[in-house]
Structures are given as C-alpha cells and as structure tokens.
C-alpha positions, -999 to 999 in steps of 0.1 A, spaced: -37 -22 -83 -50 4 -59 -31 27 -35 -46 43 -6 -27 69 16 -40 76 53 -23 109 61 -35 106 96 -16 81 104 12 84 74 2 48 60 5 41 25 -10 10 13 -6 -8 -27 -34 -41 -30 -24 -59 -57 -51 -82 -50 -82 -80 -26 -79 -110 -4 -74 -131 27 -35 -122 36 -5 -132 60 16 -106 66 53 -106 71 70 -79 85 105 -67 62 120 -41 81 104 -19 107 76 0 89 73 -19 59 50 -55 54 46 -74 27 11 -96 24 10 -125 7 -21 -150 -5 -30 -184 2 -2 -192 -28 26 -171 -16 22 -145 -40 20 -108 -30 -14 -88 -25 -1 -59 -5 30 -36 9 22 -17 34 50 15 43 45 30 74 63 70 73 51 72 42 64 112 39 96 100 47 104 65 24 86 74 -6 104 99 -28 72 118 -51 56 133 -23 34 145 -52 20 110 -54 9 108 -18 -9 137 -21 -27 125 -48 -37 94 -34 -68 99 -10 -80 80 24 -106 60 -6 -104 27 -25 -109 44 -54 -78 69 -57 -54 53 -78 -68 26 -92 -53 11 -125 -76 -7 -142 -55 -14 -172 -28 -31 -148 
C-alpha cells in the first residue's frame, strides 16, 4: 500500500495496487478505482484536511511514491 498526499491541491491518494483502473465516483470528492477484476486499487479523497481525522498523518505523507509505503502489507 502506498499513500501519497498533494497538499497543493488537498488530494490524498491510497494504491493498493499499481494498475490499469476504472474509477467510480462515491460521493462528491471521494473515488474508488477498481482493476480489470473488480477489485479495488485506489481511493482517492479530495479535501483531504477536512475528511480525514489524523491530520498528523497527512502531514507525514509527502507529494512522493515512496512516503508511506507498507511493505509488510
């Protein structure tokens, strides 16, 4: 799993899986992606600051790849 947080544009983003995706929009702000076998590869949560409740968390989480990734997930 990696999370990567644009503060820019207050974008936080979770890959489960790096691939090809379809997106389907939940609720205003908030998509889910989904892989060629329906299952999910991404969330994406648009006002970040203001859905997520550990703002400590998106502060850790940098613009890169990289930031929080779990290997052991």
């Amino acid at each position: 799993m990696k999370m990567t947080y644009d503060r820019e544009v207050d974008a936080l983003y979770i890959r489960f899986t790096d691939t090809t995706v379809t997106t389907k929009h939940l609720e205003d702000g908030i998509a889910l992606d989904y892989d060629a076998a329906n299952h999910l590869a991404g969330i994406e949560i648009l006002d970040a600051a203001q859905r997520v409740a550990n703002q400590a968390m998106l502060k850790q989480t940098s613009r890169s790849d990289s930031a929080c990734d779990e290997s052991d997930s």
